[in-house]
FIDRENKE-280634 format. One record per residue: residue number from 1; z, x negated, y negated of N, C-alpha, C in turn. Coordinates in steps of 0.001 Angstrom, whole numbers. Layout:
// FIDRENKE-280634
  resi     n.up   n.east  n.north    ca.up  ca.east  ca.north     c.up   c.east  c.north
   NUM        Z        X        Y        Z        X         Y        Z        X        Y
...
***
This chain:
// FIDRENKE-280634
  resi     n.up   n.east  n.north    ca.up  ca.east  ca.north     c.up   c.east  c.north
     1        0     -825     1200        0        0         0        0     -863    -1254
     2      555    -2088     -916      929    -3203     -2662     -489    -3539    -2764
     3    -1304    -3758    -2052    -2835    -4583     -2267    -3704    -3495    -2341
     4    -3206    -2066    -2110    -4497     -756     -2587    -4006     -455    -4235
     5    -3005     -740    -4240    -2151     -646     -5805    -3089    -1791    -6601
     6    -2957    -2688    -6545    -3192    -3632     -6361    -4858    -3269    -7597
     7    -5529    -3529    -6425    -7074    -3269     -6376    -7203    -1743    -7507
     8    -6345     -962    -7616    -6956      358     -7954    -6327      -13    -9400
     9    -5279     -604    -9718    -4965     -844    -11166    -6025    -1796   -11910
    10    -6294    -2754   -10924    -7603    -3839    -11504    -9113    -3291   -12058
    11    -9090    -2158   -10827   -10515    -1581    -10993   -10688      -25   -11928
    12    -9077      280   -12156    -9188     1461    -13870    -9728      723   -14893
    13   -10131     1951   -15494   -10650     1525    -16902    -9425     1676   -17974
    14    -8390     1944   -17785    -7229     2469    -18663    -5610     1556   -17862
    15    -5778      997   -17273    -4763      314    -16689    -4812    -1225   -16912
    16    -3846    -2141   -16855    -3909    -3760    -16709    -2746    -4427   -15921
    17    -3171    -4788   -14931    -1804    -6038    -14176    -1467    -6800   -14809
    18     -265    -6927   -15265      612    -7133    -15544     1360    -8433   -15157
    19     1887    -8262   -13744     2879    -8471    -13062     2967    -8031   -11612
    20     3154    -8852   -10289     2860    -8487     -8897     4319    -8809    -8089
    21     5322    -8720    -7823     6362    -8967     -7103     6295    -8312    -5430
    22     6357    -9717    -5004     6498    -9777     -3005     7313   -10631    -2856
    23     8373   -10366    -2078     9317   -11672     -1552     8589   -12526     -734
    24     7828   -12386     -175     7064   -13185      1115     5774   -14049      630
    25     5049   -13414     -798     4095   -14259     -1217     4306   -14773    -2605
    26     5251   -14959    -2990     5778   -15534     -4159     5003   -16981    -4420
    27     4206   -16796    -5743     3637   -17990     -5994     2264   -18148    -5964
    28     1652   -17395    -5280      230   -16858     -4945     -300   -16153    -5884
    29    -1674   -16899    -6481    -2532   -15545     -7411    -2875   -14421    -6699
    30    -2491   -13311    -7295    -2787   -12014     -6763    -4096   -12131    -5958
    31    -5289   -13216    -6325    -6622   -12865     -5928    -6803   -13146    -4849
    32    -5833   -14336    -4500    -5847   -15049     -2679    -5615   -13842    -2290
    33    -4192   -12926    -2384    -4020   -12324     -1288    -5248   -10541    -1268
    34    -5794   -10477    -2406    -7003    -9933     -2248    -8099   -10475    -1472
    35    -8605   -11643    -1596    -9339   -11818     -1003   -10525   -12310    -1940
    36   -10454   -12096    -3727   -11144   -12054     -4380   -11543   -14051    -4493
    37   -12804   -14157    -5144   -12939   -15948     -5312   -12551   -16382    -6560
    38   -12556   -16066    -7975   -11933   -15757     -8698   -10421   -15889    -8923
    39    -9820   -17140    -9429    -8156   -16149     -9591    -8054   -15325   -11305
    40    -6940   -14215   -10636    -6701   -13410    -11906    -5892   -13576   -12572
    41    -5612   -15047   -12794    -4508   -15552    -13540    -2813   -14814   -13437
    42    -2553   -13976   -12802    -1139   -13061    -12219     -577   -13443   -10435
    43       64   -14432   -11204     1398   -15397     -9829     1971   -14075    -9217
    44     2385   -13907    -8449     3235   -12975     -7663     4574   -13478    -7722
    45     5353   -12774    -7616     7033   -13194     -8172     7988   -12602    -7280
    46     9233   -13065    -6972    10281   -12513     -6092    10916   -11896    -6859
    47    11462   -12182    -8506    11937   -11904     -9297    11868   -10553   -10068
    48    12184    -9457    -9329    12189    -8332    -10114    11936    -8123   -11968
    49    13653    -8685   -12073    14559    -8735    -12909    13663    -9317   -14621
    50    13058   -10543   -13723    12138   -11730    -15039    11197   -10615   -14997
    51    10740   -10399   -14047     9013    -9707    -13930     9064    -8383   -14977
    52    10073    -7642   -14930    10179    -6477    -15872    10320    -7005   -17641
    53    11249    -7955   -17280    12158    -8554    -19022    10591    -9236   -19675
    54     9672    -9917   -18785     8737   -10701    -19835     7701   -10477   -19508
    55     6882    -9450   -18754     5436    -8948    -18517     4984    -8119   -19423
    56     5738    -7338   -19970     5334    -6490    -20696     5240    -5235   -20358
    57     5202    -4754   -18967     4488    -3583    -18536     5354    -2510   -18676
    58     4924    -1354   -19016     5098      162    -19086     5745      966   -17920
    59     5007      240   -16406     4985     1165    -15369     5386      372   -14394
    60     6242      797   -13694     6121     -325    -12057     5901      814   -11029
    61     5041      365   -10155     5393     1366     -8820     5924      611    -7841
    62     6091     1086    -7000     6901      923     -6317     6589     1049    -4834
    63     6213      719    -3486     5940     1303     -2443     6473     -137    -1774
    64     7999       45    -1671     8723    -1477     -1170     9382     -404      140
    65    10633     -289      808    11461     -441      1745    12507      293      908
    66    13106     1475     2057    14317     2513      1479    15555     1884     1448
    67    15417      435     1486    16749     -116      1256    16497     -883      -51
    68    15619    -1133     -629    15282    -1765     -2104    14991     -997    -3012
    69    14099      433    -2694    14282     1218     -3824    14591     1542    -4942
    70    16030     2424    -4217    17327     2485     -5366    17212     1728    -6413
    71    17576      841    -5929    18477     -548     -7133    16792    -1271    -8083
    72    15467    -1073    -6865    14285    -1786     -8175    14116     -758    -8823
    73    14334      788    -8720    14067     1679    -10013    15091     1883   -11166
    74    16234     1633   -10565    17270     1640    -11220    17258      255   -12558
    75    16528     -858   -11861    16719    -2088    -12700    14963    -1948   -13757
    76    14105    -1025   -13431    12973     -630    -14010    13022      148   -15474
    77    14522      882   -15001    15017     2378    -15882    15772     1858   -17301
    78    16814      425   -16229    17244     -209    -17305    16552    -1387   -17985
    79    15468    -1758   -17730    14926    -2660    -18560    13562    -1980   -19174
    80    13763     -693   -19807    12934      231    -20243    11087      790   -19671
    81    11047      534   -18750     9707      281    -18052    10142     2061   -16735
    82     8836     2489   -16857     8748     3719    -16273     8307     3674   -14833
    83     9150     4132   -13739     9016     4014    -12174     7685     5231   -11708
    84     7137     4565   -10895     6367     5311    -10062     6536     5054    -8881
    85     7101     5948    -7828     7476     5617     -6458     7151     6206    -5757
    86     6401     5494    -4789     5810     6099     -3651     6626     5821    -2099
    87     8249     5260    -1984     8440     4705     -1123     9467     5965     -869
    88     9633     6183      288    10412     7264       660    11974     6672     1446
    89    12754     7640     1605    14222     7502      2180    15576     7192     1406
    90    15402     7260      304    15980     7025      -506    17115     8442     -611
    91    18344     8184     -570    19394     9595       -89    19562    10356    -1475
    92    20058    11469    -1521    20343    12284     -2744    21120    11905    -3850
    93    22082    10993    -3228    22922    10038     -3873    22684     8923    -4794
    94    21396     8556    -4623    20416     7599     -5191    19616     8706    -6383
    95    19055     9556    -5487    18251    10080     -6520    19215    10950    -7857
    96    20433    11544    -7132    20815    12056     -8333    21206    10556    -9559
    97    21653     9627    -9316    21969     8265    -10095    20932     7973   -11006
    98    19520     8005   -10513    18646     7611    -10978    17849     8897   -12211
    99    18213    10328   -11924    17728    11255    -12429    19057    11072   -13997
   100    20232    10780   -13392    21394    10442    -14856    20815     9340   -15531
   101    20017     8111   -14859    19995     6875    -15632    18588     7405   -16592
   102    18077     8010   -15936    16645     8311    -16700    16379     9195   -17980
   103    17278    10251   -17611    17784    11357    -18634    18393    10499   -19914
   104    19643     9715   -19339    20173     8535    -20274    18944     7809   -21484
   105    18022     7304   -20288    17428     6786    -21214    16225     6825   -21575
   106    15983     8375   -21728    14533     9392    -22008    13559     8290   -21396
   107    13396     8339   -20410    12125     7824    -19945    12032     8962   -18754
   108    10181     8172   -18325    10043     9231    -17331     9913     8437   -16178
   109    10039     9170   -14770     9912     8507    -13524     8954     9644   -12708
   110     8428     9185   -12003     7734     9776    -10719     8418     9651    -9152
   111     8412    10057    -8917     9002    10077     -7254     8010    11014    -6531
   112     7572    10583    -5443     6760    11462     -4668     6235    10879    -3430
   113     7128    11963    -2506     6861    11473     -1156     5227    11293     -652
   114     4869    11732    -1178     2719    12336      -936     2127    12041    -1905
   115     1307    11152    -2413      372    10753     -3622     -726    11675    -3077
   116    -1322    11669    -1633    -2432    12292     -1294    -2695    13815    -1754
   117    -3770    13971    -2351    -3689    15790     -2888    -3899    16520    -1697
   118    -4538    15919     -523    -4792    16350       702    -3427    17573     1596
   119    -2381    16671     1093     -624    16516      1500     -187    17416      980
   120     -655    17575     -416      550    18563     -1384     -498    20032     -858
   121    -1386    20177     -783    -2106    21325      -496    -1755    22028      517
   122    -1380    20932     1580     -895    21092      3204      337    21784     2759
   123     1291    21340     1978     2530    21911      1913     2443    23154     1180
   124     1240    23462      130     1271    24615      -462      841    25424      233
   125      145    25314     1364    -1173    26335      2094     1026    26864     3248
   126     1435    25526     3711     2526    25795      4632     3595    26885     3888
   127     3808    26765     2637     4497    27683      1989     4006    29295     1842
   128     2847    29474     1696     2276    30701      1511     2222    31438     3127
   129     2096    30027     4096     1702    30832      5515     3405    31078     6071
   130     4690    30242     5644     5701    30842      6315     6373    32087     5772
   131     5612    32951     4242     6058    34013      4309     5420    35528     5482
   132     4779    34553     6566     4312    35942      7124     4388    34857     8548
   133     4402    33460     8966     4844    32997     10238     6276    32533     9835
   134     7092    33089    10550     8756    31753      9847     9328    31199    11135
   135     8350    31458    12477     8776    29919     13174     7847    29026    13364
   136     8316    28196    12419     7426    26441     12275     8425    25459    13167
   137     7066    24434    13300     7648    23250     14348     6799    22082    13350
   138     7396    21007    12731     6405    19682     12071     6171    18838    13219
   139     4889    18138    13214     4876    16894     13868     4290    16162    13042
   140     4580    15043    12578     4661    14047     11235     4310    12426    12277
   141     3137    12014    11843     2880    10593     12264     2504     9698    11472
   142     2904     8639    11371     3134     7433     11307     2707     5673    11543
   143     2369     5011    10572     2279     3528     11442     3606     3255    11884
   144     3623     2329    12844     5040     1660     13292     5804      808    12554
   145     4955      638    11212     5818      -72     10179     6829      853     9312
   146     6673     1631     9414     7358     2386      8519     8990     2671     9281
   147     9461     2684     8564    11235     2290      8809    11806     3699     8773
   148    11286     5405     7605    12559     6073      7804    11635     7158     8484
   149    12612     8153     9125    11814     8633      9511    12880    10330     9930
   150    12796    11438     9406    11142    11740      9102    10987    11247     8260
   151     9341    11758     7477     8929    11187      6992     9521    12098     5388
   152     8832    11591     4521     9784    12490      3037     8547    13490     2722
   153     7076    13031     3516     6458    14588      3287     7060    15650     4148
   154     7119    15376     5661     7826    16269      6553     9374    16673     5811
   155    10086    16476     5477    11182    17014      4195    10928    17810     3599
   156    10063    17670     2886     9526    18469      1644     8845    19384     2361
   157     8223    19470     3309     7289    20341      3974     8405    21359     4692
   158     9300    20892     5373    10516    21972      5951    11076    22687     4719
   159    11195    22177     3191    12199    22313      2524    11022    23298     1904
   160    10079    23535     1866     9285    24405      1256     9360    25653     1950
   161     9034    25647     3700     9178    26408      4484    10702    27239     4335
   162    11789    26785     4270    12703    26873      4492    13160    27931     2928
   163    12665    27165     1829    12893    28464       514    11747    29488      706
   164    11226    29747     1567    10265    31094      1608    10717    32071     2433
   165    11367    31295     3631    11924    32432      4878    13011    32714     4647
   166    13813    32260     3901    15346    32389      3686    16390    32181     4654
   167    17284    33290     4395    18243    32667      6292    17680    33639     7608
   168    17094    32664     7768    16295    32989      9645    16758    32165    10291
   169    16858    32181    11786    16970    31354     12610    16013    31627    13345
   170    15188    30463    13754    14722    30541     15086    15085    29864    16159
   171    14382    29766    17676    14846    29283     18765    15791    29867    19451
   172    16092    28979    20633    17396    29810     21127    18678    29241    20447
   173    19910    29622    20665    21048    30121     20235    21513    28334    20641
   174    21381    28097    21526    21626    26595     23051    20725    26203    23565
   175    19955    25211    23512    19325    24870     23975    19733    23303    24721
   176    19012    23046    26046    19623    21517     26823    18504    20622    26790
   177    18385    19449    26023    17803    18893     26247    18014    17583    27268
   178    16979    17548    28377    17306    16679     29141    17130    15226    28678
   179    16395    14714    27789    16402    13648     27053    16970    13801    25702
   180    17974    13202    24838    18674    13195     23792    17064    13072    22560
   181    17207    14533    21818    16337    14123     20637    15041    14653    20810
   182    14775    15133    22071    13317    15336     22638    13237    16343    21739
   183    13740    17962    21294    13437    18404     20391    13195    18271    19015
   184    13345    17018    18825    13090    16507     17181    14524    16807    16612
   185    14356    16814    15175    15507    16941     14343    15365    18087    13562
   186    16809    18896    13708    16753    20145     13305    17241    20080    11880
   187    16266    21316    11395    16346    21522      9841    17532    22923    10145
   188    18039    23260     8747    18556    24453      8749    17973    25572     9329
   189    18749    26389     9768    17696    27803     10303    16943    27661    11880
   190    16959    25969    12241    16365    25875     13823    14932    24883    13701
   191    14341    24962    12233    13414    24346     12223    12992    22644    12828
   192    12412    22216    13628    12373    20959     14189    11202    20037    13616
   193    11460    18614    13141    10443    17589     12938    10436    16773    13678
   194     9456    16433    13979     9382    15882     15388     8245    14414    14644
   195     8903    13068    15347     8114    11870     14489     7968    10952    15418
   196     6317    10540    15087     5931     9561     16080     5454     8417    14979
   197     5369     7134    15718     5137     6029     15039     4531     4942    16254
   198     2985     4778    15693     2396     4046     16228     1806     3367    15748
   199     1155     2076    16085     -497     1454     15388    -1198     2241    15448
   200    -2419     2202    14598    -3411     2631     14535    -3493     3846    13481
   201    -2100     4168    13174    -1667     5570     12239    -1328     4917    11322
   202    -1959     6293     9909    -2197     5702      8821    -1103     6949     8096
   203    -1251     8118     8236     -229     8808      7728     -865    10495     8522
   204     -318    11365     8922     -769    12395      9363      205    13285     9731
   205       20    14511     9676     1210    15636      9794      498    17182     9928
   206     1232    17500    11122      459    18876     11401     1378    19807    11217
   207     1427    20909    11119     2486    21974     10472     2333    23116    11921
   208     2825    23294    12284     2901    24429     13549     3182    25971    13756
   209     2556    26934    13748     3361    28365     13264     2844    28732    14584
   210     4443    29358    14954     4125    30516     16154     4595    32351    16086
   211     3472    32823    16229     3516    34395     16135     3353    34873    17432
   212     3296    36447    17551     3077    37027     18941     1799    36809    19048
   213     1588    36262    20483      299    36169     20614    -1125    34887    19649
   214     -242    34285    19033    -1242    33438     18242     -186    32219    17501
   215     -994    30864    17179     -240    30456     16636    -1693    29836    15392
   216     -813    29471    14757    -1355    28791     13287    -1202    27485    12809
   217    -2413    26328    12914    -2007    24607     12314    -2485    24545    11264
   218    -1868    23920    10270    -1815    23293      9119    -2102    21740     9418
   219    -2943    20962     9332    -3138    19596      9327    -3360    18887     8430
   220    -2964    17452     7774    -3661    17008      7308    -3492    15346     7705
   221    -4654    14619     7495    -4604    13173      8125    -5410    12382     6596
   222    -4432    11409     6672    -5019     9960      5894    -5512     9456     6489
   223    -6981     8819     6613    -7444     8398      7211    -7069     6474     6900
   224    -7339     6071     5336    -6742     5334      5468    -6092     5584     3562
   225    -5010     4068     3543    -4700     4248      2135    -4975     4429      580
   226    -6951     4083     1090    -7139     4474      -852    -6843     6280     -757
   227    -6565     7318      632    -6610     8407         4    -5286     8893    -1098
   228    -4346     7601     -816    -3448     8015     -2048    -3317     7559    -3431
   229    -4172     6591    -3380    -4834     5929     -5251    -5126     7324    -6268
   230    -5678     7789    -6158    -5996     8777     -6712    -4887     9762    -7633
   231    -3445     9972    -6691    -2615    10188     -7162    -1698     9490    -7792
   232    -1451     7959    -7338    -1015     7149     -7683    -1488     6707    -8921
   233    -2685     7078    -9610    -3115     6629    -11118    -2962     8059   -11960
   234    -2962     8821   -11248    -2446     9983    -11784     -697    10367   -12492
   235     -200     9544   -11370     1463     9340    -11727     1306     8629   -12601
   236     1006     7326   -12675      611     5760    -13737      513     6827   -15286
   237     -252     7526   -15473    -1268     8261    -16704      365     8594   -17054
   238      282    10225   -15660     1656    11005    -16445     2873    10403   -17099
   239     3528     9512   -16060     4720     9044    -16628     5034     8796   -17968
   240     3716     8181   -18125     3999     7553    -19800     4520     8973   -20745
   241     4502    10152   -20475     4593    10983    -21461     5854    12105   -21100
   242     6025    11610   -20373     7262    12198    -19299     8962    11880   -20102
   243     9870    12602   -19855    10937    12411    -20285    12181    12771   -18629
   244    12752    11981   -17978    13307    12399    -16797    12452    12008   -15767
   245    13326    12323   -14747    12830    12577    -13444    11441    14053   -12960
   246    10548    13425   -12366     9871    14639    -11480     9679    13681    -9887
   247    10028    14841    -9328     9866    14565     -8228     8878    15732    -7405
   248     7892    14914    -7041     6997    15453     -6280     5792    15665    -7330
   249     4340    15121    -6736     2925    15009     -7527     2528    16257    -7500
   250     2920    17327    -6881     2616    18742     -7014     2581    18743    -8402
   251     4075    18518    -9026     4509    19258    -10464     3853    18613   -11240
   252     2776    17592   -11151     2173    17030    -12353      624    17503   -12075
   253      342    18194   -10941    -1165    18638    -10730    -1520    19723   -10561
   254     -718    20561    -9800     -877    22039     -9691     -115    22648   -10550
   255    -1066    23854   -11458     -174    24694    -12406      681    25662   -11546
***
């Protein structure tokens, strides 16, 4: 995701790099690890902290690890520079901190589990279909790199489902599973996400509705990562004019 970022800020007509931070390639012109022949004069840095205080830049995004998150938006918020985050797992506890630091200090942030418009559609089409199916099952996939899991579209996708049907339960009352977990992880009400993580997966999630006699899929698949650039320069644009927290690219695209 850092080298489609990467490439898609270089190649706007309204954007400029800035500044590139990787712990692992620290020191490297951005262009080696593109691939470009050319260097673009922008070292890559371990240094958060310098990289915000003397680059200059407006915007950082973000698509690091749910254990670095927190604390690089938090240190983004306080060195006046506006977050765009695409990295998910980050607990409520974090986000409410970060929604006080931001408010604090009228800036705006992005958070959004789904840059893909593909994603947010999936979840809007899933919202309209659980007021008339309300037993859903997610199955949410994955590369094997990815660390939390579910995933924070599958979240948002139960949590959509879940304010349309109200208090329902589905399933049975007890259920035994002979392997620990085989039913996935239950949402309020019975709802299950169920997460696989393999090579070869780029991001994909099918939505499941069962009625009498019929059932109903919601799919959608990344095939690969420029399908989330698109939103990701879309967040870049908004933020700048933003005051607070939004969470989720819905609220900056669909009226």
């Amino acid at each position: 995701m850092g080298r489609e970022v990467l490439k898609t800020v270089l190649n706007a007509h309204d954007t400029e790099l800035c500044a590139a931070i990787d712990v692992r390639e620290e020191g490297r012109d951005v262009a080696e690890m593109l691939g470009y022949t050319e260097p673009l004069g922008v070292d890559i840095t371990a240094n958060l902290e310098e990289a915000l205080a003397t680059s200059g830049a407006d915007v950082l995004v973000d698509f690091t690890r749910p254990g670095s998150v927190a604390g690089n938006v938090k240190k983004a918020l306080q060195a006046g520079v506006r977050p765009v985050v695409g990295t998910t797992g980050m607990s409520r506890e974090d986000l409410r901190q970060i929604t006080a630091l931001a408010d604090k200090m009228r800036l705006g942030c992005v958070i959004a589990p789904n840059f893909a418009v593909g994603a947010l559609l999936m979840i809007k089409f899933t919202a309209e279909a659980a007021k008339y199916f309300p037993h859903v099952e997610i199955i949410e996939k994955h590369h094997d790199q990815k660390l939390d899991a579910p995933s924070g579209t599958a979240i948002k996708t139960a949590e959509a489902v879940l304010e349309q049907r109200g208090d329902f339960q589905q399933g049975l009352p007890v259920e035994e599973e002979k392997l620990e977990g085989v039913r996935g992880g239950a949402m309020p009400g019975g709802l299950r996400i169920h997460s696989v993580r393999l090579p070869g997966l780029v991001a994909h999630q099918e939505v499941i509705f069962g009625g009498v006699g019929q059932t109903l899929t919601i799919r959608h698949d990344s095939i690969s990562r420029e399908s989330f650039m698109p939103g990701v320069l879309a967040a870049v644009r908004a933020v700048m004019r933003l005051e607070g927290v939004v969470y989720g690219l819905e609220n900056l695209i669909f009226e």
